[in-house]
LUMTOR-425653 format. One line per 3 residues: number of its first residue (from 1); their letters; for each residue x, y, z of N, C-alpha, C. Coordinates in steps of 0.001 Angstrom, whole numbers. Example, Ala and Ser with C-alpha at 12.3 -4.5 7.8 and 13.67 -1.06 7.14 Angstrom:
REM LUMTOR-425653
1) as) 13190,-5690,7800,12300,-4500,7800,13200,-3300,7800 ~ 12850,-2250,7080,13670,-1060,7140,12900,30,7870 .
***
This chain:
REM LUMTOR-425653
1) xxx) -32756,9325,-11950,-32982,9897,-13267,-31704,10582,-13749 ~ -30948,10101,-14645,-30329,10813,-15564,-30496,12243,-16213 ~ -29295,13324,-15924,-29280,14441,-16850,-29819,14314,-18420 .
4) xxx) -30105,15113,-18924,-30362,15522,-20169,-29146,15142,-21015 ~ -28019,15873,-20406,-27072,16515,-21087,-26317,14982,-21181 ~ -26595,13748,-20592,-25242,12756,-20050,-24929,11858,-21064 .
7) xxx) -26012,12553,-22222,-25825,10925,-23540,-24622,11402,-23920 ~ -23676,13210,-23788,-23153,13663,-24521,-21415,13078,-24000 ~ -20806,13629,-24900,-19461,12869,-24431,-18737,13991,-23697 .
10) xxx) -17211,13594,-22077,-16949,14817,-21881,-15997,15267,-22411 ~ -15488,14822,-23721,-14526,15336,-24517,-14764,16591,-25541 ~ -13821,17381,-25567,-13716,18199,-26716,-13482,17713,-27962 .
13) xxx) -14039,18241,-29327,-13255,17993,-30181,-11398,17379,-30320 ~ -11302,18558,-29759,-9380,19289,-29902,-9318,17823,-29041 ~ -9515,17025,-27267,-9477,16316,-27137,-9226,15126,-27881 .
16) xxx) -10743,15011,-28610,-10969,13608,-29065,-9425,13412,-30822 ~ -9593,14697,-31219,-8312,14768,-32111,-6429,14417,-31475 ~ -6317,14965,-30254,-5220,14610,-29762,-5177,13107,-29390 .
19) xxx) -6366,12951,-29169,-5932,11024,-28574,-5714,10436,-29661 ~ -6146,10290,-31058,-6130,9910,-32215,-4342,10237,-32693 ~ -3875,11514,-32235,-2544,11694,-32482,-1580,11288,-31414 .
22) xxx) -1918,10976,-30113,-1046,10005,-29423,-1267,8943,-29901 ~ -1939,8138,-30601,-2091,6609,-30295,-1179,6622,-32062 ~ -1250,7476,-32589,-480,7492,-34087,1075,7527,-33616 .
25) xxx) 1510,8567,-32526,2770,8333,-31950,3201,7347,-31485 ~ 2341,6638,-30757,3060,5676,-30100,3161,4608,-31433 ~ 2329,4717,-32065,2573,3184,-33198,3866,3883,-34029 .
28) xxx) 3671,4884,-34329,4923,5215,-35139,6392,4572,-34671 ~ 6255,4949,-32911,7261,4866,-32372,7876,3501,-32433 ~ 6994,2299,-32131,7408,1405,-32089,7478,925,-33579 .
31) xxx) 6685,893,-34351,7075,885,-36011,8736,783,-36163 ~ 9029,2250,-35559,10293,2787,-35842,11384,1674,-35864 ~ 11053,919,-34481,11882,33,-33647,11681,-1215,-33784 .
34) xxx) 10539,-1611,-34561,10572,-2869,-35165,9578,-3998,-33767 ~ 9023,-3117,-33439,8497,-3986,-32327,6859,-4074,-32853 ~ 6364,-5426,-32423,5357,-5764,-33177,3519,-5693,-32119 .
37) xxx) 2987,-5037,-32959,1882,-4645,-31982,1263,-6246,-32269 ~ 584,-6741,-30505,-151,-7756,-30588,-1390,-7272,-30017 ~ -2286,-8233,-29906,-4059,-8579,-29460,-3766,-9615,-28500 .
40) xxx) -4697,-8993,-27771,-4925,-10521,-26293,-5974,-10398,-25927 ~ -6495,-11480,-24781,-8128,-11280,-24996,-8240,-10342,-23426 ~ -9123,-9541,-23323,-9438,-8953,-22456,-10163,-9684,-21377 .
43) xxx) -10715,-11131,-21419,-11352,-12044,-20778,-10582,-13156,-20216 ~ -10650,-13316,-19514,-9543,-14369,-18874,-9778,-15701,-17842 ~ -9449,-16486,-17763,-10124,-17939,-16704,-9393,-17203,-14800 .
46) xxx) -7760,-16572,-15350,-7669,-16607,-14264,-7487,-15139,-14216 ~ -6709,-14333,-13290,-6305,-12651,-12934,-5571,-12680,-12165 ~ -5157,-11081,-11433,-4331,-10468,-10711,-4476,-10965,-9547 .
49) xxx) -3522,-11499,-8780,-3873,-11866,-6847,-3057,-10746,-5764 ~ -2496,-9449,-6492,-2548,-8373,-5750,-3423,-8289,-5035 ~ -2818,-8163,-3646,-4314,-7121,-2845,-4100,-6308,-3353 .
52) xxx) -3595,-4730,-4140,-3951,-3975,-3980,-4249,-3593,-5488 ~ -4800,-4576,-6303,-5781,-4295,-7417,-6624,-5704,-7585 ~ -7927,-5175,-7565,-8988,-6118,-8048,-9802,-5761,-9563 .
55) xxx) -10146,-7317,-9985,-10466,-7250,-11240,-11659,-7369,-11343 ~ -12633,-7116,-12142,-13963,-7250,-12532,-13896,-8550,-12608 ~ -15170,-9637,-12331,-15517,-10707,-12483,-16861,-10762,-13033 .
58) xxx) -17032,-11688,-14149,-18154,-12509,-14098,-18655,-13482,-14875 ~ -19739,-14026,-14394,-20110,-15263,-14823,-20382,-15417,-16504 ~ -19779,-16774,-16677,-19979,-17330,-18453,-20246,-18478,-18270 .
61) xxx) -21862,-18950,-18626,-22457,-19757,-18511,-22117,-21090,-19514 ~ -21408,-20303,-20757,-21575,-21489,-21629,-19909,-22282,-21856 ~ -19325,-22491,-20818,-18148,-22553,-20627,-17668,-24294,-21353 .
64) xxx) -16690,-24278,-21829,-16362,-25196,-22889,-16575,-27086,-21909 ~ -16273,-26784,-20203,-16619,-27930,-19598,-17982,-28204,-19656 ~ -19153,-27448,-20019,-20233,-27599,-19766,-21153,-26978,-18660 .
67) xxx) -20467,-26160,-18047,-20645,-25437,-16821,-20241,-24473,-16628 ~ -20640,-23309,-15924,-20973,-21964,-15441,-19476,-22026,-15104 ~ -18584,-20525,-15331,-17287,-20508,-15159,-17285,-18927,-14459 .
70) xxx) -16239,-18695,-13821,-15832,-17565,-13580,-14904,-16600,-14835 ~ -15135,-16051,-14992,-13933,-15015,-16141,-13870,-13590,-15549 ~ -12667,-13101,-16045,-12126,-11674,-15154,-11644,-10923,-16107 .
73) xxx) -12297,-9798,-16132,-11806,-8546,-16901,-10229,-8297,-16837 ~ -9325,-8165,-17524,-7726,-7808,-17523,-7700,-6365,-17007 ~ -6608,-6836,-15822,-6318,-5397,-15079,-5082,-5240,-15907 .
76) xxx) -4737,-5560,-16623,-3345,-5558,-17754,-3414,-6838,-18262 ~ -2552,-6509,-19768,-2430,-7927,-20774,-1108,-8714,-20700 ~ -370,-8276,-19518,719,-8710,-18713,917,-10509,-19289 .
79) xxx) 136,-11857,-18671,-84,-12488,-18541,98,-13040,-20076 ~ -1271,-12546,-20549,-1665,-13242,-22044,-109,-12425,-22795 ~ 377,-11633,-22681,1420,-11082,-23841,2683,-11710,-23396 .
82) xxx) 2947,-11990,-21945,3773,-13124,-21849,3979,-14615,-22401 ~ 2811,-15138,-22475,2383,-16694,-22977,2839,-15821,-24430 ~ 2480,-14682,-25205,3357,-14970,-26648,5188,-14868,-26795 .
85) xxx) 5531,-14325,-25461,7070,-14212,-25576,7347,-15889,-25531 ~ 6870,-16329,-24868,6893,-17543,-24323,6955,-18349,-25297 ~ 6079,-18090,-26869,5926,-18754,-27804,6882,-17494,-28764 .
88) xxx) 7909,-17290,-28302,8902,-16548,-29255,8539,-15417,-30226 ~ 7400,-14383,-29790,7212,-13623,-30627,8194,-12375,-30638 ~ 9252,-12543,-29895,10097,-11521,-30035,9395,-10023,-29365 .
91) xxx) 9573,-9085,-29332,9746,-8118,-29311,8052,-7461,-29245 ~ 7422,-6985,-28558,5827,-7016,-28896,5146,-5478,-27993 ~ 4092,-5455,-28298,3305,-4177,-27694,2140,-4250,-28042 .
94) xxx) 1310,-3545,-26786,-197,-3715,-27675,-655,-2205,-26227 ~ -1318,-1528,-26949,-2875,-592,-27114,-3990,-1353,-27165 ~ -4664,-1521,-25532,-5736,-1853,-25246,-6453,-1599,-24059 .
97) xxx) -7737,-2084,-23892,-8726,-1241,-22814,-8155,-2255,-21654 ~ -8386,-1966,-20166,-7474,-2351,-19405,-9094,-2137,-17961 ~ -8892,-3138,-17362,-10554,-2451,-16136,-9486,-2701,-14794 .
100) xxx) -9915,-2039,-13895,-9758,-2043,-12303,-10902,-1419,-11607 ~ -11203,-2643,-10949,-12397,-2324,-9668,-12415,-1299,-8702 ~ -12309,-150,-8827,-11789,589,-7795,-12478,2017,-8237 .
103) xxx) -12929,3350,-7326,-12861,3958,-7924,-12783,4977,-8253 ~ -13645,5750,-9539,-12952,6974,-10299,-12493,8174,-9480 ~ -11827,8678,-10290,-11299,9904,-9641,-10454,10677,-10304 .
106) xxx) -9631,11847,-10285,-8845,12728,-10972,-8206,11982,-11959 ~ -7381,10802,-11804,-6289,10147,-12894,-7109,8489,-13333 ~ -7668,8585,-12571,-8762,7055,-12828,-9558,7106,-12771 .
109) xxx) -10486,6159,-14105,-11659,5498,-14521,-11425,3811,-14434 ~ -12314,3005,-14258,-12748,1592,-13698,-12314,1299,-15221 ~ -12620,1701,-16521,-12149,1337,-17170,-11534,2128,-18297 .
112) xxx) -10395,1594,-19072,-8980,2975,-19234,-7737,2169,-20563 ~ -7447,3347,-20625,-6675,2984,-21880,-4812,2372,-21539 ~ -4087,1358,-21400,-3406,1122,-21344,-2131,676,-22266 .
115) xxx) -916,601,-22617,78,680,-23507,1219,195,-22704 ~ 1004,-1155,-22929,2055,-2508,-22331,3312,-2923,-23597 ~ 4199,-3191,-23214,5121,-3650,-23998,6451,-4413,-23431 .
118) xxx) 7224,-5213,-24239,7884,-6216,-23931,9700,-6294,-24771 ~ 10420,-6348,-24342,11624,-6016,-24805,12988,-7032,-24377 ~ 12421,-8569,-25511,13961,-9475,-24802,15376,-9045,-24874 .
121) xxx) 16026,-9718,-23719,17278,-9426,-24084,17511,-7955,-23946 ~ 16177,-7018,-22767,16009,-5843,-22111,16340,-6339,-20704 ~ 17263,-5361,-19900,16674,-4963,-18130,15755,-4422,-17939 .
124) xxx) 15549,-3828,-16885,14880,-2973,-16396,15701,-1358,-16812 ~ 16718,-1486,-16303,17710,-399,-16628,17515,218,-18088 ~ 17870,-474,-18902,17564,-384,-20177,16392,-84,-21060 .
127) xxx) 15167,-519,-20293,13974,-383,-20352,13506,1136,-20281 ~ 14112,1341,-19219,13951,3174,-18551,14836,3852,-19548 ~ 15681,3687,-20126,16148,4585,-21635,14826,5043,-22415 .
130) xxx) 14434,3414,-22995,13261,3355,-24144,11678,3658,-23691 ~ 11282,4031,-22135,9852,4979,-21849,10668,6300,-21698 ~ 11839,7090,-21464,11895,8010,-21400,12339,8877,-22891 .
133) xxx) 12432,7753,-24176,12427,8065,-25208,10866,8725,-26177 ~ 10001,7371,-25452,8720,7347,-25476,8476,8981,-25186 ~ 8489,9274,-24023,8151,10494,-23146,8851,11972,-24420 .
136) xxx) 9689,11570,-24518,10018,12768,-25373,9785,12663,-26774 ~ 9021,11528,-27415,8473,12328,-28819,7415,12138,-28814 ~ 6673,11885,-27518,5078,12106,-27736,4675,13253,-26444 .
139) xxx) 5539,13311,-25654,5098,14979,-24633,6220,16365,-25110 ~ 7482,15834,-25819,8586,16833,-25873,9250,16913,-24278 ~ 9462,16040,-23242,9945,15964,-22215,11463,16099,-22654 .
142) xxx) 12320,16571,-21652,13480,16268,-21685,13804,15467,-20743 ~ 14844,15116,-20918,15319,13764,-20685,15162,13717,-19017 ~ 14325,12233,-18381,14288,12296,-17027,15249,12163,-16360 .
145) xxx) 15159,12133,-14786,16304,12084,-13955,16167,10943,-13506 ~ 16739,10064,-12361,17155,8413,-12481,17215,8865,-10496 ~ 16618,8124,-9830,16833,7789,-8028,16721,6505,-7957 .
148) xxx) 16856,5525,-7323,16831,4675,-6234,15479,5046,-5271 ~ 15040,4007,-4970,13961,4199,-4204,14430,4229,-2489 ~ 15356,4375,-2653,16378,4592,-1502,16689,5518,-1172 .
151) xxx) 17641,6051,-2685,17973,7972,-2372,17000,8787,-2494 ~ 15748,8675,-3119,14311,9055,-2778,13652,9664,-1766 ~ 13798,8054,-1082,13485,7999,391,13803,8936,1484 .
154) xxx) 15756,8812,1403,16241,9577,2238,16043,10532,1992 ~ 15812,11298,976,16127,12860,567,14823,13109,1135 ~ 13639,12893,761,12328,13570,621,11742,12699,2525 .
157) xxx) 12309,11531,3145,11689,11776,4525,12982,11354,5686 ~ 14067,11378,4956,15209,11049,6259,14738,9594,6666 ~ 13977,8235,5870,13970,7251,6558,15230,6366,5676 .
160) xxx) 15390,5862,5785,16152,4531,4644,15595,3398,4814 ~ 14402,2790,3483,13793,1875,3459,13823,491,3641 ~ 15413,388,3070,16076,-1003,3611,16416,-1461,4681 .
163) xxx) 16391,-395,5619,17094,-881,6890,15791,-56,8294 ~ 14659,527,7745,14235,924,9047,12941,112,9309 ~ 12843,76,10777,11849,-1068,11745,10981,-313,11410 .
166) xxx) 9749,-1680,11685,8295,-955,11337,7759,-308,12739 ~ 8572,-301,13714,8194,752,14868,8639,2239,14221 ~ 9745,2500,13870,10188,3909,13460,9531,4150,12570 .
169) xxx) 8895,3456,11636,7993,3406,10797,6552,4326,10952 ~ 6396,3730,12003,5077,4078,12645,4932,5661,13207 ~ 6454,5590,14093,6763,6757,14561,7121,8016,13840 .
172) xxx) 7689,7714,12651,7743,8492,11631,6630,9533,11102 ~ 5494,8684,10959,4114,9268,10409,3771,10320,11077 ~ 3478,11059,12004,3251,12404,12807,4008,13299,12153 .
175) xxx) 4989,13566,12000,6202,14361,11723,6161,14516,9899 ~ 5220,13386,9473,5608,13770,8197,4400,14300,7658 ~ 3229,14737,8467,1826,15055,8198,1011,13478,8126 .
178) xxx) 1090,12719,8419,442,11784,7952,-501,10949,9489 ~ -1713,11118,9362,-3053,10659,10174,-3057,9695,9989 ~ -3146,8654,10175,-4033,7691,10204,-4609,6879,11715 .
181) xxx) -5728,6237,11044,-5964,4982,12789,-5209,3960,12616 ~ -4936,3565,13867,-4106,1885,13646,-3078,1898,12605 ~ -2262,2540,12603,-1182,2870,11359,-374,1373,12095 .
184) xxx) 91,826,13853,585,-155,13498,-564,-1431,12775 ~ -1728,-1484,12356,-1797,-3032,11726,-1477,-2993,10393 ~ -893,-2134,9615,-371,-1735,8558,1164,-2668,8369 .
187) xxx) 1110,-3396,6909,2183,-4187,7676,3714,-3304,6822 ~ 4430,-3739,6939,5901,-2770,6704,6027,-1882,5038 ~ 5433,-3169,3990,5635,-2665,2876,3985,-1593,2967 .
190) xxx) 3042,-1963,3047,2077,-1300,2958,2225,396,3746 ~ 3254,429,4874,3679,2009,5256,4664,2711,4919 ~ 5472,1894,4197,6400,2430,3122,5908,2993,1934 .
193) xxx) 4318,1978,1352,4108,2892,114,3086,4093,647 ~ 2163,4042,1769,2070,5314,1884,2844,6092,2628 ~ 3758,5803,2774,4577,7332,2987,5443,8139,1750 .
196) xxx) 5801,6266,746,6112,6739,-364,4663,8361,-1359 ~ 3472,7517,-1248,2355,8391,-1819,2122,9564,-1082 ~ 2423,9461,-5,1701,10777,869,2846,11550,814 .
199) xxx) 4157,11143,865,4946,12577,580,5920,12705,-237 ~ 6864,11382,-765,7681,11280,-2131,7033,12328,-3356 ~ 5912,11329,-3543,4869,10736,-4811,4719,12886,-4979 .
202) xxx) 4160,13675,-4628,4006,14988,-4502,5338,15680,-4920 ~ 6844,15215,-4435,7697,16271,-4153,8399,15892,-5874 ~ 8144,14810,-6930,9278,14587,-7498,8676,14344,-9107 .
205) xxx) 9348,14602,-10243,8807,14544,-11450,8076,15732,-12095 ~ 8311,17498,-11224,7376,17977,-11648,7914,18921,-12857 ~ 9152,18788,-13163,9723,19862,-14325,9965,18690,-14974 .
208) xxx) 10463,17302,-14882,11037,16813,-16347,10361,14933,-15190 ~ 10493,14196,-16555,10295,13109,-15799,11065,12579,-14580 ~ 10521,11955,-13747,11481,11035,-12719,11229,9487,-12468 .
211) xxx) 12210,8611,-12806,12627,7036,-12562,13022,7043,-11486 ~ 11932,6214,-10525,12531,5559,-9357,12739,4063,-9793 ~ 13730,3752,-9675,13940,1486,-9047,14563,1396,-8267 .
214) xxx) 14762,-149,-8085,15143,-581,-7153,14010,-536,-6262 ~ 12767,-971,-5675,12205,-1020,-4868,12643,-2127,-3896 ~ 11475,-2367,-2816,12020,-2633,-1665,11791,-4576,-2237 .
217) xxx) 12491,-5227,-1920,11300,-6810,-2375,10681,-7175,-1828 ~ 10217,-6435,-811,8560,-7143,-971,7211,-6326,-1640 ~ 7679,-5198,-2504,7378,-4436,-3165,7458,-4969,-5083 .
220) xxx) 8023,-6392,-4731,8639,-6660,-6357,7805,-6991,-7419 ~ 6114,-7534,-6945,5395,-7621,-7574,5631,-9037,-8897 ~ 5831,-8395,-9755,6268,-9497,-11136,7891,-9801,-11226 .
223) xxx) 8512,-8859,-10519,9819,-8550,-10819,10737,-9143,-10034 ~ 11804,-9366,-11182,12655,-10324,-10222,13981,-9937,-9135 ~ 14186,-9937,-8190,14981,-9767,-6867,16404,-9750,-7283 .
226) xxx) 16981,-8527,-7168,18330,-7814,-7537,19346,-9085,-7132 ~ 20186,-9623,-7881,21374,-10057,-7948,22442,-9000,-7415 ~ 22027,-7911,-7276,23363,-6444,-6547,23142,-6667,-5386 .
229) xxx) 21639,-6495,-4774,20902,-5891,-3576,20140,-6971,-3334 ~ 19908,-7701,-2783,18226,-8795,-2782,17602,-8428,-1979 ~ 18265,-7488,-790,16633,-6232,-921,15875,-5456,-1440 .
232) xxx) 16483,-5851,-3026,15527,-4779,-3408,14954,-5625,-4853 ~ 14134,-5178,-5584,13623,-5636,-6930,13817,-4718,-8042 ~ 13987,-5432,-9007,14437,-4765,-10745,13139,-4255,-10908 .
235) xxx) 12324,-3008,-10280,11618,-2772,-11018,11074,-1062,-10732 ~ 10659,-450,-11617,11056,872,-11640,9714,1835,-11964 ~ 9404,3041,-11053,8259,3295,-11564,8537,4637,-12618 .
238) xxx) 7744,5710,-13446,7473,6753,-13704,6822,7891,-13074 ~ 7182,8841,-12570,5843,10152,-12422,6431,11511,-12780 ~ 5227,11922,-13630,5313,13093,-14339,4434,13926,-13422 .
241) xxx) 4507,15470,-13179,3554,16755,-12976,2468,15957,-12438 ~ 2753,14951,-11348,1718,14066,-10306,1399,13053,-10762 ~ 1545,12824,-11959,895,11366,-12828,2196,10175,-12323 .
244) xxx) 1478,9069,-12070,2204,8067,-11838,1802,7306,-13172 ~ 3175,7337,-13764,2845,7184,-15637,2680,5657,-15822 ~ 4102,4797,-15357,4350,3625,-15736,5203,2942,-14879 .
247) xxx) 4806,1565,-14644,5444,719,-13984,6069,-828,-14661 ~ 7198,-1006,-14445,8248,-1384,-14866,9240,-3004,-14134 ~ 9407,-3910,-15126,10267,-5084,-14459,11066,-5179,-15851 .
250) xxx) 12392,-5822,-14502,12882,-7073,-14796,11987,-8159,-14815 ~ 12029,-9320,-15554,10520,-9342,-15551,10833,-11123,-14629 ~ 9996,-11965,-13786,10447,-12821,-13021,10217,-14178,-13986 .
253) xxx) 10750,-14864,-13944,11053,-16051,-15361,10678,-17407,-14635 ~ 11269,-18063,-12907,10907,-18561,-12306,9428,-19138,-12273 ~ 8823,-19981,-12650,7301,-20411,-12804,7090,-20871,-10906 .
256) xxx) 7762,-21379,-10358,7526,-22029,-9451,7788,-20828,-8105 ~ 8284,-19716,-8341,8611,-18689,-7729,7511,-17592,-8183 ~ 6844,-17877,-9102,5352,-16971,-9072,4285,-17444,-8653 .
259) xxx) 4392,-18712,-8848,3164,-19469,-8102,3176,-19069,-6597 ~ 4329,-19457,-5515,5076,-19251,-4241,4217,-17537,-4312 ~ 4275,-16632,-5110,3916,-15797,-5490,2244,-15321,-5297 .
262) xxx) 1911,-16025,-6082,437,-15801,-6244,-223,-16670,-4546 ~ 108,-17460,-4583,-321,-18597,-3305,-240,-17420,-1823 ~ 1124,-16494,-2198,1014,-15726,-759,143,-15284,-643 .
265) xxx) -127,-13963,-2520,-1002,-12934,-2623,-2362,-13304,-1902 ~ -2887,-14692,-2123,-4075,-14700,-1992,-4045,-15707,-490 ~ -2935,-15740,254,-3039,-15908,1680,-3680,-14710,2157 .
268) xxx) -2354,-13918,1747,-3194,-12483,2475,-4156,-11972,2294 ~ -4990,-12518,1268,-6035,-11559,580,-6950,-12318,1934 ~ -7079,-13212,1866,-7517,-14080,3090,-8042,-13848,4158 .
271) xxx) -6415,-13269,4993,-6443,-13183,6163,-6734,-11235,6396 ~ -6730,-10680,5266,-7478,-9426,4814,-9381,-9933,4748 ~ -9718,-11007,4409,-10901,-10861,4147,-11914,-10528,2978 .
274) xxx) -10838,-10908,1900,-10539,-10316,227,-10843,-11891,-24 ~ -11676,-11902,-1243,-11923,-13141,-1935,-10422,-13741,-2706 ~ -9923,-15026,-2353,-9026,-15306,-3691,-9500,-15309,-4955 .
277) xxx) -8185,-15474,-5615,-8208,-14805,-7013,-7990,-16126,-7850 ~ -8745,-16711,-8898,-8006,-17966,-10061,-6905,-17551,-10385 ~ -6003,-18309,-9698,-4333,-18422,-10075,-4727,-18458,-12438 .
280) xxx) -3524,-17928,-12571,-3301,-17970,-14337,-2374,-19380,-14907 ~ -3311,-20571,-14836,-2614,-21897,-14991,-2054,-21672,-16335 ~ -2679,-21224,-17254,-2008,-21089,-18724,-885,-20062,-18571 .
283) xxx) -832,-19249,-17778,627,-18227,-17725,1442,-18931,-16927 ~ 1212,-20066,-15995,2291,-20598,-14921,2745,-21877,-15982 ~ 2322,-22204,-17020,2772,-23151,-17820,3287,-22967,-18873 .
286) xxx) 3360,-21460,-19004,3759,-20747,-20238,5557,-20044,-19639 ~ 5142,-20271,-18460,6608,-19630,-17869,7351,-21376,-17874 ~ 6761,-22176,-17254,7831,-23131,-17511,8231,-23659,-18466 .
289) xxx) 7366,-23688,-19457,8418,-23881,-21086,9380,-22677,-21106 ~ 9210,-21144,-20389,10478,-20628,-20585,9638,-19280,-21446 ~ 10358,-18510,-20815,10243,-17008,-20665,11900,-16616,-21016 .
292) xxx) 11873,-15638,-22368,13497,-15746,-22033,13195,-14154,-21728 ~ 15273,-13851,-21224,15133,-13019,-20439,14390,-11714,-21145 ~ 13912,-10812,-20254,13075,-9609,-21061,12809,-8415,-19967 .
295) xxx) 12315,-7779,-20261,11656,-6457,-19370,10338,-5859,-20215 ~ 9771,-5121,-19012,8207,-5067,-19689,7621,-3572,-18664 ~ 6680,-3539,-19369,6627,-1989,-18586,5244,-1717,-18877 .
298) xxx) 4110,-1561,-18274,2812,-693,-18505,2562,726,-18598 ~ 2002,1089,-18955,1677,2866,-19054,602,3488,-19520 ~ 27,4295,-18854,-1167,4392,-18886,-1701,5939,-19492 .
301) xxx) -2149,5381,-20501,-2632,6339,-21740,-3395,7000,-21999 ~ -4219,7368,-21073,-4717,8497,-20308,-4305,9582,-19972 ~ -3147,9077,-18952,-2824,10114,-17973,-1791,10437,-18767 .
304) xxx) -1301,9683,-19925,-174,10606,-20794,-898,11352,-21615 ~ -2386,11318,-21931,-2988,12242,-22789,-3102,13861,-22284 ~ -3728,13040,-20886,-3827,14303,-19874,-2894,14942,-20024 .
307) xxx) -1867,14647,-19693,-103,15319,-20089,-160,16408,-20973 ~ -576,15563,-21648,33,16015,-23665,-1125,17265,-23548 ~ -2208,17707,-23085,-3386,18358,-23051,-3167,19763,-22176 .
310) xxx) -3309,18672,-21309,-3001,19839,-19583,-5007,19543,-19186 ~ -4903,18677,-19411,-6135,18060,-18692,-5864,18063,-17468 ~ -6808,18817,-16240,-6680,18701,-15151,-7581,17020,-14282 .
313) xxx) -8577,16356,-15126,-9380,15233,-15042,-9267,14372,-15829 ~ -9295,13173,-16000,-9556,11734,-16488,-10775,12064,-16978 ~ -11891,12763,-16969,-12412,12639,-17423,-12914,13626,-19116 .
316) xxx) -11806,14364,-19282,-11661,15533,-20004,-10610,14783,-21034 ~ -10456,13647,-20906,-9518,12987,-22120,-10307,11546,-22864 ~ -11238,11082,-21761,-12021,9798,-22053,-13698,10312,-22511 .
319) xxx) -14042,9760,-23766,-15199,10091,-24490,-16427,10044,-23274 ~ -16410,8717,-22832,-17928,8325,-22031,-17095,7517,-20671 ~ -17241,8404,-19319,-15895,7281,-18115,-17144,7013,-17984 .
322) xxx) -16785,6294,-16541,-18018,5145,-16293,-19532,5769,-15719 ~ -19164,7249,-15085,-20426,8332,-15009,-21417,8117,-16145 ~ -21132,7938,-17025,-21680,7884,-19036,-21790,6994,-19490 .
325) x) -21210,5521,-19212,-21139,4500,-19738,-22219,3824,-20236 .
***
């Protein structure tokens, strides 16, 4: 049985007025810059083959073959806003609802407000100018500071990510507060990012923003593998006062090197015991007509509301989270 009180929303007024004035900032912003807000569909044939995000699924009976189909909620419009670079729309952005299977908690709801955008003839490098521009005329941030996921590393646990064994790895964890069981079946990148979360992720971003890149590559995700370093990947995250804001590529152009891509993701999902995922045939055919070069970046519009507020919950910025839905 449901509360009384739960038809109600957990927003404030003053809330529900500030989100209305971020989402006016951010269009202004890009207005400014000539970048063009698009629409994509939130429904999709194929999705994400990360293990470490799953997408809502489900069935659509009236599917154009004549038969019952699978479709997947967008864990980002990544995919579909690529297929329009792809078809030369230049320069693009879009404000839209965004789901991940996973769940709620202090900075996340299952389903959430996201603010993707695309910038040809951008790096990654370059990219991190234009969110930390973002950051300062819609929070008043001053200007962030810039690490390596390297000098990061060393500073905040004395390991160096590029070069240490996943035994020292292992051995590491005691010393840095960190419990776990079976920490070795954990495989190298997976104890790098929690050690990155369990003790980086806490120590950095809390007076002005902080840019980490350069991650490790097998950390590269969408992003394509440093021409400097090819241990590492063009791609760069955000975190503000604990918020992990936005994540960031060079973006990977290769069609036949994302497939190689997706085919691993969902080895491992596999040999994890994780259902595979419908590879994105319309995005792997949209890259081989050609992706020109670009950078792209997600960010999540929430947790910049929270920001802008001093919301201590996700749920003190979103009208109805999924408690209400």
């Amino acid at each position: 049985m449901t509360s009384s009180a739960s038809w109600q929303p957990t927003t404030t007024p003053c809330a529900r007025q500030a989100r209305a004035q971020l989402l006016r900032q951010i269009r202004e912003f890009f207005y400014a810059r000539n970048v063009l807000e698009v629409d994509t569909p939130l429904l999709s044939q194929g999705s994400v083959t990360d293990v470490h995000l799953n997408a809502f699924e489900t069935d659509f009976t009236y599917g154009h073959l004549g038969k019952a189909q699978s479709l997947y909620l967008q864990t980002s419009p990544e995919y579909a806003m690529k297929r329009l670079l792809c078809a030369q729309s230049g320069p693009i952005y879009q404000l839209c609802k965004a789901f991940r299977h996973e769940g709620a908690g202090r900075w996340h709801n299952p389903e959430f407000t996201m603010l993707e955008w695309y910038r040809p003839d951008f790096d990654h490098l370059m990219l991190m100018d234009e969110v930390d521009a973002l950051l300062q005329h819609t929070l008043g941030t001053d200007s962030g500071e810039r690490f390596t996921y390297q000098q990061i590393m060393v500073r905040h646990t004395g390991l160096d990510p590029l070069t240490v064994t996943h035994a020292q790895l292992t051995d590491a964890l005691p010393g840095l507060g960190i419990d776990i069981d079976a920490p070795e079946s954990l495989s190298h990148d997976d104890l790098l990012q929690l050690i990155f979360a369990m003790v980086v992720e806490p120590r950095i971003g809390q007076h002005r923003p902080c840019f980490v890149h350069g991650f490790p590559a097998g950390q590269a995700a969408l992003a394509r593998i440093s021409t400097q370093d090819p241990r590492t990947a063009d791609r760069f995250e955000v975190y503000f006062r604990g918020a992990e804001l936005a994540n960031g590529f060079f973006e990977l152009a290769d069609a036949d090197e994302q497939r190689k891509r997706f085919e691993q993701d969902n080895q491992t999902r596999k040999q994890m015991g994780m259902p595979s995922i419908a590879i994105d045939e319309h995005f792997l055919q949209a890259l081989d007509a050609g992706l020109p070069d670009c950078a792209g970046v997600a960010l999540g519009v929430d947790r910049l509301l929270m920001l802008k507020t001093g919301a201590t919950h996700i749920e003190q910025v979103i009208n109805f989270p999924v408690s209400r839905a």
